[in-house]
Backbone as CSV, one residue per row, in Angstrom:
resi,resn,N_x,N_y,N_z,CA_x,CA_y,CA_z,C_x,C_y,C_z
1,UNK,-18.830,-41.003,-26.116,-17.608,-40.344,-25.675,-17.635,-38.856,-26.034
2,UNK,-17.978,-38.604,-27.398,-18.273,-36.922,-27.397,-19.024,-36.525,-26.687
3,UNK,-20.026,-37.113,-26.081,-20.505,-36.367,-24.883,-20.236,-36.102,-23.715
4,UNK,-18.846,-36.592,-23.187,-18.317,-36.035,-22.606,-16.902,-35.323,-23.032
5,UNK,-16.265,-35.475,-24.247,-14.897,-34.437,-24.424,-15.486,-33.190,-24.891
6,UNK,-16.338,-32.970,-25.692,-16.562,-31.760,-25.974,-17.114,-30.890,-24.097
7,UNK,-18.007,-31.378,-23.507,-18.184,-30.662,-22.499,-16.640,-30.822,-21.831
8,UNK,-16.101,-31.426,-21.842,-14.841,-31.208,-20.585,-13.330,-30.082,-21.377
9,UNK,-14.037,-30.111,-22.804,-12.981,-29.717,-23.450,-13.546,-27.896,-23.036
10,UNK,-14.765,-27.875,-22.876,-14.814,-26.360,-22.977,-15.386,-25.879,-21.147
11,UNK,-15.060,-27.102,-20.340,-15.574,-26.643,-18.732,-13.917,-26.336,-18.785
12,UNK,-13.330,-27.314,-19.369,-11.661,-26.941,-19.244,-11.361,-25.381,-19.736
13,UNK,-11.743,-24.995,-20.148,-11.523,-23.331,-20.910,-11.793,-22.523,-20.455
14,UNK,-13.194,-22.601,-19.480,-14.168,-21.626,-18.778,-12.922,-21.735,-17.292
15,UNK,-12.703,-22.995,-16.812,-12.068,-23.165,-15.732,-10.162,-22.628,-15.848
16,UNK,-9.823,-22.728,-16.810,-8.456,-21.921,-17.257,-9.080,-20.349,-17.289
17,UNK,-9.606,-20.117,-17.906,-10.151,-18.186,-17.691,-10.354,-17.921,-16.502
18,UNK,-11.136,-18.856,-15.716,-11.268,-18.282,-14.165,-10.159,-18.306,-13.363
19,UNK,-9.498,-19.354,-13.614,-8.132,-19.173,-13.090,-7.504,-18.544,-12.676
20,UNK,-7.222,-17.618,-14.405,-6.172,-16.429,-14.766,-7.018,-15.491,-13.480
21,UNK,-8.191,-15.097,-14.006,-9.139,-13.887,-12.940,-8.853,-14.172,-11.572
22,UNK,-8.848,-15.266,-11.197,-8.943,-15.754,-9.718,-7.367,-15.267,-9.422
23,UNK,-6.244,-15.822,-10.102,-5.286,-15.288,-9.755,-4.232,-14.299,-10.126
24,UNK,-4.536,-13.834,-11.320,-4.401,-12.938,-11.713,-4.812,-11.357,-11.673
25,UNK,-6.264,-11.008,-11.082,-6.967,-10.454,-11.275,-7.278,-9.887,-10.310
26,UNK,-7.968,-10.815,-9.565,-9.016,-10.776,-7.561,-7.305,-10.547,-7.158
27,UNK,-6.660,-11.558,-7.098,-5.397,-11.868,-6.524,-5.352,-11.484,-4.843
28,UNK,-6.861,-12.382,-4.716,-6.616,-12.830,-3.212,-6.018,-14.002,-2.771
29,UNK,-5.267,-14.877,-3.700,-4.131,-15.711,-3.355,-3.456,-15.455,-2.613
30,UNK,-2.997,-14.523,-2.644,-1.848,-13.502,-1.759,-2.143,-13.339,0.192
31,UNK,-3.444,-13.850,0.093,-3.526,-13.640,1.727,-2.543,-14.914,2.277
32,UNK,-2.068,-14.195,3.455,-1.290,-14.806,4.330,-0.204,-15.047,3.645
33,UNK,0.102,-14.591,2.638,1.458,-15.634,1.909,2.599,-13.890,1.708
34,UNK,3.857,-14.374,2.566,4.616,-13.028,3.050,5.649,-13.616,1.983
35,UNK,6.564,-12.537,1.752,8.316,-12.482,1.119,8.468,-12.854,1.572
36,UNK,9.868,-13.621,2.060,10.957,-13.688,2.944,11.940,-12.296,3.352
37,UNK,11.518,-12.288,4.845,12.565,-10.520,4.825,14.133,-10.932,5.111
38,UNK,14.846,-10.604,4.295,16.410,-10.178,3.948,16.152,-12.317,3.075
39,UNK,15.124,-12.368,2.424,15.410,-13.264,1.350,16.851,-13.612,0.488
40,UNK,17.491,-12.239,0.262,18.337,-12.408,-0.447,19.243,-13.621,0.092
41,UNK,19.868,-13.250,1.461,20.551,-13.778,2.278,20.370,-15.387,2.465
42,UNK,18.754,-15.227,2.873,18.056,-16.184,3.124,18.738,-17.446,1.657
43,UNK,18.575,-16.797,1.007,18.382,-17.794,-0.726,20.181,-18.189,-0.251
44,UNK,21.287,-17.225,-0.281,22.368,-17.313,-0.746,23.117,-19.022,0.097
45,UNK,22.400,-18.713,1.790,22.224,-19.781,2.837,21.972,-20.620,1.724
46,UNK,20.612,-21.016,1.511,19.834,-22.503,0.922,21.261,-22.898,-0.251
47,UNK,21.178,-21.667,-0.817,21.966,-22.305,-2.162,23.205,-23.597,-1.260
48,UNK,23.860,-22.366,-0.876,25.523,-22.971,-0.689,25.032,-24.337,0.363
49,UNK,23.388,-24.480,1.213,23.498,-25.911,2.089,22.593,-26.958,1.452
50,UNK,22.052,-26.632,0.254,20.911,-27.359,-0.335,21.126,-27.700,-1.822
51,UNK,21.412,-28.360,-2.040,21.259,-29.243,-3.504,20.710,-29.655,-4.455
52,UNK,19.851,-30.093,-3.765,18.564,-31.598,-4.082,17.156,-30.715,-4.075
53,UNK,16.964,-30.551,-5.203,15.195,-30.015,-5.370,14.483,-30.844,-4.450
54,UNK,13.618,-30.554,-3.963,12.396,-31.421,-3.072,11.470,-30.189,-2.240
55,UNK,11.228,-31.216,-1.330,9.989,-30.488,-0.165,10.840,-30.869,1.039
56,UNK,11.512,-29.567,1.795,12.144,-29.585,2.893,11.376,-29.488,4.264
57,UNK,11.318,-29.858,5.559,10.840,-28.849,6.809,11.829,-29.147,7.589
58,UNK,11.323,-27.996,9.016,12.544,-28.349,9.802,11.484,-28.111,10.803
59,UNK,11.654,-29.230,11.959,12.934,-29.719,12.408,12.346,-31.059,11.700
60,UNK,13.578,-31.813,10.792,12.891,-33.380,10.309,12.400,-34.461,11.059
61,UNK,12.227,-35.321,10.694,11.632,-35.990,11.568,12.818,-37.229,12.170
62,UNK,12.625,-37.379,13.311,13.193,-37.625,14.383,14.065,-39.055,13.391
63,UNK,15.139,-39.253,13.465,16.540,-40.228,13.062,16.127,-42.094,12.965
64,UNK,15.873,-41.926,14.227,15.930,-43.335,15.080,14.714,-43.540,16.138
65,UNK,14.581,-44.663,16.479,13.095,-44.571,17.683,13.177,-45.023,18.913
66,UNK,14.482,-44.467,18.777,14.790,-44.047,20.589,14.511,-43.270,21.155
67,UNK,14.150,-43.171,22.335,13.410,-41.576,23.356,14.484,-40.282,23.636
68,UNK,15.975,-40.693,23.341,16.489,-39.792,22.842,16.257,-38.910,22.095
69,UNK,16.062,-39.816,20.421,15.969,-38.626,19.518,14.466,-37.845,19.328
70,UNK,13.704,-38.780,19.617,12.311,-38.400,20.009,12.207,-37.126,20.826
71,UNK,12.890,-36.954,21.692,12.763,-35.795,23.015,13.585,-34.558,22.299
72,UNK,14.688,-34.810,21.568,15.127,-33.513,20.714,14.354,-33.257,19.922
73,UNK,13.928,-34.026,19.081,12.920,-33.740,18.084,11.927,-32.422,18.411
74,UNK,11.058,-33.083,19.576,10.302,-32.578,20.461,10.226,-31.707,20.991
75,UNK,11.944,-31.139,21.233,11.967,-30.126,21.918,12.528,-29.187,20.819
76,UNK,12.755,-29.055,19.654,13.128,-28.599,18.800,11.693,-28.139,18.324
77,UNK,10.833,-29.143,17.820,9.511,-28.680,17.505,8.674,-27.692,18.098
78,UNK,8.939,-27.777,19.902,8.154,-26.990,20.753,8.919,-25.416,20.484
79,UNK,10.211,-25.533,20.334,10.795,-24.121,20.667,10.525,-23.394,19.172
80,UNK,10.664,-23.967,18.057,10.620,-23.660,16.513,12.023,-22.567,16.821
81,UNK,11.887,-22.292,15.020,10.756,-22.144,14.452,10.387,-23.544,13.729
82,UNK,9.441,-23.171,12.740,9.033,-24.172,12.150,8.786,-24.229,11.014
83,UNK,9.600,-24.814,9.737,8.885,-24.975,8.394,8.453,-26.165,8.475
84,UNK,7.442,-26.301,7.856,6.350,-27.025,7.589,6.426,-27.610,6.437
85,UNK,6.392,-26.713,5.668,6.832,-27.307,4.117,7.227,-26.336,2.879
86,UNK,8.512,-26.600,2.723,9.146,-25.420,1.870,9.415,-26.697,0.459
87,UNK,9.112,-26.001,-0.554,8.936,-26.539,-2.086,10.308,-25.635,-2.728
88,UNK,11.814,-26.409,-2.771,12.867,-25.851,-3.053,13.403,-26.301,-4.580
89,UNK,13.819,-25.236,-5.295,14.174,-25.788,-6.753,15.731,-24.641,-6.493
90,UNK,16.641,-25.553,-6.510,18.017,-24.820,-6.375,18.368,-23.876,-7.956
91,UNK,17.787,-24.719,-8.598,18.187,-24.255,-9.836,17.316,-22.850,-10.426
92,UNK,16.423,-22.659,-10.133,14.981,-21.764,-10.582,14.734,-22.337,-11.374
93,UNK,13.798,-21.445,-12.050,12.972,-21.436,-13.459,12.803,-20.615,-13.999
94,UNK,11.815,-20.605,-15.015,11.510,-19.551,-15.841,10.195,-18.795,-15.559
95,UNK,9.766,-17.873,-15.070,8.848,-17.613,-14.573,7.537,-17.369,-15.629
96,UNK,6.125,-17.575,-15.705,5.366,-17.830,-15.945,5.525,-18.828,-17.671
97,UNK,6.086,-19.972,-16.933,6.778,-20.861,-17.937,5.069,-21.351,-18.684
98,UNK,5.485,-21.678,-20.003,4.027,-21.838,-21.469,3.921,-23.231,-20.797
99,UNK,4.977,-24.207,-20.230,4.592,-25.425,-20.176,3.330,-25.636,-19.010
100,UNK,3.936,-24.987,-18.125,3.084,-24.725,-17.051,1.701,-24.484,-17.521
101,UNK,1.285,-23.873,-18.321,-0.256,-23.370,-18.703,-1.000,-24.971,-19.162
102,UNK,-0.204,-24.970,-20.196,-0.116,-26.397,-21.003,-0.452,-27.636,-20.233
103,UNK,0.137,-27.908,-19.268,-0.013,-28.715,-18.183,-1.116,-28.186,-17.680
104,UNK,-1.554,-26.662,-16.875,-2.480,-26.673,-16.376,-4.090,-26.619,-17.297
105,UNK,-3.949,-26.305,-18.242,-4.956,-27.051,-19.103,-5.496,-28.668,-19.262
106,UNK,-4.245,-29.374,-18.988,-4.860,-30.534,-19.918,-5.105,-31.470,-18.029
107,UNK,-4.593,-30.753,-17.129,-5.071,-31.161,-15.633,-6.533,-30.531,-15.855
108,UNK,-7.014,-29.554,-15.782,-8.247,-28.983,-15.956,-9.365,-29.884,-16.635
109,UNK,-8.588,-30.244,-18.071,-9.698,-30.990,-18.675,-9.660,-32.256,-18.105
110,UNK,-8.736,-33.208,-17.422,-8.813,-34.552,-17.180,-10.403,-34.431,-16.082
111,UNK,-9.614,-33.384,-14.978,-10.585,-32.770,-13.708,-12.196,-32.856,-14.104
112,UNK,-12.261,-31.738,-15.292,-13.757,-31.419,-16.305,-13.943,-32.907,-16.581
113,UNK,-13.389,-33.629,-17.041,-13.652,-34.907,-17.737,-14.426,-36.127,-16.951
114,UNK,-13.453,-36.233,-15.332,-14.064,-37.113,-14.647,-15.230,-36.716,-13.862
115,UNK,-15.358,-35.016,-13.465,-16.593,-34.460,-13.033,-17.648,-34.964,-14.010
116,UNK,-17.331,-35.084,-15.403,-18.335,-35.085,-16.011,-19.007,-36.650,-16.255
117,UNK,-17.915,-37.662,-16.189,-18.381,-38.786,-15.763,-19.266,-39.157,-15.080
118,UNK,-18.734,-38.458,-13.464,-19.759,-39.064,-12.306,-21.041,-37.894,-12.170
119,UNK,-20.951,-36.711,-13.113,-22.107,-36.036,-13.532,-23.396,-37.267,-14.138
120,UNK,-22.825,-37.593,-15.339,-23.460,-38.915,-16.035,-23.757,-40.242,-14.978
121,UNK,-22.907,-40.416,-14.581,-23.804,-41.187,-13.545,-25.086,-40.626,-12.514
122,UNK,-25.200,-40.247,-12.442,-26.845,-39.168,-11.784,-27.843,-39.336,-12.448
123,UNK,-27.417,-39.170,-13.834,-28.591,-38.661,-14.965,-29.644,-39.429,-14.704
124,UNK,-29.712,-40.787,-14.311,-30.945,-42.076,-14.147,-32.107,-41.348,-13.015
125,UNK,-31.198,-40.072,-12.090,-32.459,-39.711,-11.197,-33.280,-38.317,-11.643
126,UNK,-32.789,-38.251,-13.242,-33.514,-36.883,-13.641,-33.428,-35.577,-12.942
127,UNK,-31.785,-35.422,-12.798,-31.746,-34.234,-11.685,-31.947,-32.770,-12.669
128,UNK,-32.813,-31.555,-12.131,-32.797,-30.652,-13.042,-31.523,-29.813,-13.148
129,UNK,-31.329,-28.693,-14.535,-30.353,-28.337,-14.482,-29.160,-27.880,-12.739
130,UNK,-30.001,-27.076,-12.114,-28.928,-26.848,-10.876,-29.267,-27.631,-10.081
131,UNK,-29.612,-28.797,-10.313,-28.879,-29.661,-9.355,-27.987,-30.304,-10.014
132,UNK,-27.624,-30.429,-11.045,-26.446,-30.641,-11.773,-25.228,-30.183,-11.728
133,UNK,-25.686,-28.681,-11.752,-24.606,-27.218,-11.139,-24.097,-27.425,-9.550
134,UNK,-24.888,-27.923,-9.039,-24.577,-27.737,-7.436,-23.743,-29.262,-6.887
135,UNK,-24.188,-30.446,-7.502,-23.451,-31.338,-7.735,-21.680,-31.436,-8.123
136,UNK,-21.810,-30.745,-9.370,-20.366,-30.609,-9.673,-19.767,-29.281,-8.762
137,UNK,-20.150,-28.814,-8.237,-19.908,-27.444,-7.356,-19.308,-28.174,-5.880
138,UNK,-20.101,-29.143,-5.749,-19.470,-30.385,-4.160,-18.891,-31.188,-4.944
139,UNK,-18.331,-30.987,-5.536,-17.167,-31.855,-5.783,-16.237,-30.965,-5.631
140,UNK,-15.973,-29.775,-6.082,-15.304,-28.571,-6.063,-14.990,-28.558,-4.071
141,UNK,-15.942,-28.347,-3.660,-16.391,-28.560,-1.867,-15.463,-29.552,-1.595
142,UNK,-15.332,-30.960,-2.076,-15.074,-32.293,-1.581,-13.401,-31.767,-1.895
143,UNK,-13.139,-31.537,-2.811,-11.380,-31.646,-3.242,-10.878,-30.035,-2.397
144,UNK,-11.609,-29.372,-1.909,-11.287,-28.631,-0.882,-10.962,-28.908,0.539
145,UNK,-11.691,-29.564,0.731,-11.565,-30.108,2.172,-10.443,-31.566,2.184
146,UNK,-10.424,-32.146,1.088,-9.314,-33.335,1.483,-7.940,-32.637,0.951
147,UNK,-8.253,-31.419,0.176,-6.221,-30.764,-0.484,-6.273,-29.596,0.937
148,UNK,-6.786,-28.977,0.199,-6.225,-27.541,1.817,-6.579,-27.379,2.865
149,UNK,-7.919,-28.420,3.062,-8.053,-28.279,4.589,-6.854,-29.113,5.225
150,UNK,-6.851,-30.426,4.379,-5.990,-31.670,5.079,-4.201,-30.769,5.607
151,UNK,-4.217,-29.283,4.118,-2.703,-29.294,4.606,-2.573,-27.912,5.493
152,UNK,-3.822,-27.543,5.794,-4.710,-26.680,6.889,-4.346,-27.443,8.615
153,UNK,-4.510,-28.665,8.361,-4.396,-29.567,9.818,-2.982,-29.905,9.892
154,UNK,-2.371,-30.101,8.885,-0.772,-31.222,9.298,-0.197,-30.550,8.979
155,UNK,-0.204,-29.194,8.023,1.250,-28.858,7.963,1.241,-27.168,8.178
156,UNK,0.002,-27.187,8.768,-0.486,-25.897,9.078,-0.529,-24.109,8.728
157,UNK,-0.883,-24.966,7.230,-0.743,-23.520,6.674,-2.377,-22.443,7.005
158,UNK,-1.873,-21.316,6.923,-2.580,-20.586,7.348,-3.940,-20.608,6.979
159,UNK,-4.846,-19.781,8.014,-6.436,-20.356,7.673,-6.876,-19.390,6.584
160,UNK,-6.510,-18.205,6.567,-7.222,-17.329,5.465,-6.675,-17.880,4.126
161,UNK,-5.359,-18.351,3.890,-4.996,-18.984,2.871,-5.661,-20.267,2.425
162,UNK,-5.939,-20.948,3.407,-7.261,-21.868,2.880,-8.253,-21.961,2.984
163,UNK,-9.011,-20.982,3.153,-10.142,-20.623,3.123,-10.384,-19.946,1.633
164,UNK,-9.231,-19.441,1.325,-9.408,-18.361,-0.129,-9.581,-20.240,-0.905
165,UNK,-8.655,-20.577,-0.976,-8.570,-21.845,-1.348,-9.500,-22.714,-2.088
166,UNK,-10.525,-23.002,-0.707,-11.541,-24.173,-0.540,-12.704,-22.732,-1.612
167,UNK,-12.742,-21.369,-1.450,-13.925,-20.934,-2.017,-13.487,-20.753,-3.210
168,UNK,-12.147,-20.782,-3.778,-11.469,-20.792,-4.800,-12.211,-22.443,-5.938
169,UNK,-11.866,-23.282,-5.006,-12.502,-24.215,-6.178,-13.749,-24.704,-5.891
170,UNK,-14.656,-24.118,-4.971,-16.138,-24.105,-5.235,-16.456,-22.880,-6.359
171,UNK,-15.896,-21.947,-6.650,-15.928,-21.172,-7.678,-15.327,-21.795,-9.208
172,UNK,-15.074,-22.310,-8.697,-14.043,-22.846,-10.018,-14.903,-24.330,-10.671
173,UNK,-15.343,-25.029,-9.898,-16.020,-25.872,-10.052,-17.825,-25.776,-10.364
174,UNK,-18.121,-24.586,-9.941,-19.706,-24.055,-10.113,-19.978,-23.379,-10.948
175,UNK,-18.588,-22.845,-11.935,-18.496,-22.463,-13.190,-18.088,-23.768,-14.017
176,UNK,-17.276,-24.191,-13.813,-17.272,-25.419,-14.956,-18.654,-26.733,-14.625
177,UNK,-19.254,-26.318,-13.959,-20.516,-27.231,-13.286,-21.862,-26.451,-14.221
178,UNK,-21.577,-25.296,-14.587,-22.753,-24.416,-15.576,-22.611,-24.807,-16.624
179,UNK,-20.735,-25.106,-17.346,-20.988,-26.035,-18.608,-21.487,-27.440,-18.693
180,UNK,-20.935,-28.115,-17.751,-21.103,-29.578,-17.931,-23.020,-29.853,-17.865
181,UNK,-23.146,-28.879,-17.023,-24.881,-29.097,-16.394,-25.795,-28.759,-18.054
182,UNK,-24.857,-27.890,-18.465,-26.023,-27.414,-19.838,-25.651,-28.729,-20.732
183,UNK,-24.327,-29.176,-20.750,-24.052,-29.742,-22.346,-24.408,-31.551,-21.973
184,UNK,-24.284,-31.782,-20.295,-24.581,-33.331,-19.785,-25.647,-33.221,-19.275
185,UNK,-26.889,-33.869,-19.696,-28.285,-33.690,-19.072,-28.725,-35.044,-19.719
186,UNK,-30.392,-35.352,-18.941,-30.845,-36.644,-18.844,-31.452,-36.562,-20.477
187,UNK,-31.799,-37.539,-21.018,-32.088,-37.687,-22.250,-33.418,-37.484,-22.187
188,UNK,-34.101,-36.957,-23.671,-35.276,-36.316,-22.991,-36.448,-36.987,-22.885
189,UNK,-36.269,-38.453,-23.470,-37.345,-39.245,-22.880,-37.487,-40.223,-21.863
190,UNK,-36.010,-39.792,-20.363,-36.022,-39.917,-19.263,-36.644,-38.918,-18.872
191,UNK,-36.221,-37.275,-19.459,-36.866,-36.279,-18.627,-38.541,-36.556,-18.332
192,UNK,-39.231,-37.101,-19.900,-40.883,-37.031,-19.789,-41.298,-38.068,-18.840
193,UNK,-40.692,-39.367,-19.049,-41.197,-40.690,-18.079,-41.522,-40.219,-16.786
């Protein structure tokens, strides 16, 4: 088991630092992603018609499954506009809240942890160091294409925004793939056999 918490404990660390850089730093997050213009207004609306924290869009989805409501739906959808998916907290928060980090750490290490699992499962084919690196790097690839491409297709958020995205955690993953690859490797009298 220490052979894998200590590596996931410190791919988790390397992968929190890149983070901060990635979005803090590069802060090409920011493509495609606009204010709201006359927001203020915009907010004062939500407040006084919205309540209930959740994930809103409009136009919702159709009532009943009659060709009635189906055809408004429809024609509501065709004319838009269209949210897709708005993430509403009536109440706010606290902005760059400690819990948040906290949380995103110990997601990081679970992430580092099970990469490093199915890293260990490989080891029987004596893969050398970068193919170790490039391994955990498609996994980085794989959770790109099923999170932002998938919300790339259905809920159609913009392509440069997921594109930063998908190269976002092949970066993110090909750095924590340099720790796991140095500290998880084949034992060394698999390497000689």
């Amino acid at each position: 088991m220490n052979k894998l918490i200590v590596p996931s404990l410190i791919a988790a660390v390397v992968v929190f630092i890149w983070m901060f850089i990635s979005w803090a730093v590069i802060g090409w997050h920011n493509v495609d992603i606009e204010e709201l213009p006359n927001g203020d207004a915009i907010a004062e609306q939500m407040k006084e018609s919205i309540n209930e924290p959740g994930i809103y869009i409009y136009p919702g989805h159709p009532d009943g499954g009659d060709d009635t409501d189906m055809e408004e739906w429809t024609s509501k959808y065709k004319a838009g506009p269209l949210v897709n998916f708005m993430v509403y907290h009536p109440e706010g928060s606290e902005p760059m809240n400690p819990m948040n980090f906290i949380k995103s750490f110990i997601i990081n290490f679970i992430a580092a942890f099970i990469a490093g699992v199915l890293l260990m499962m490989t080891l029987a084919q004596n893969p050398s160091f970068w193919r170790r690196v490039i391994f955990v790097t498609l996994l980085g690839l794989f959770a790109g294409f099923i999170g932002p491409f998938m919300d790339w297709n259905w809920w159609s958020f913009p392509t440069g925004y997921t594109i930063v995205e998908v190269a976002d955690f092949c970066l993110t993953w090909f750095f924590a793939g340099l720790v796991l690859a140095w500290r998880i490797k084949p034992e060394l009298n698999t390497q000689m056999a």
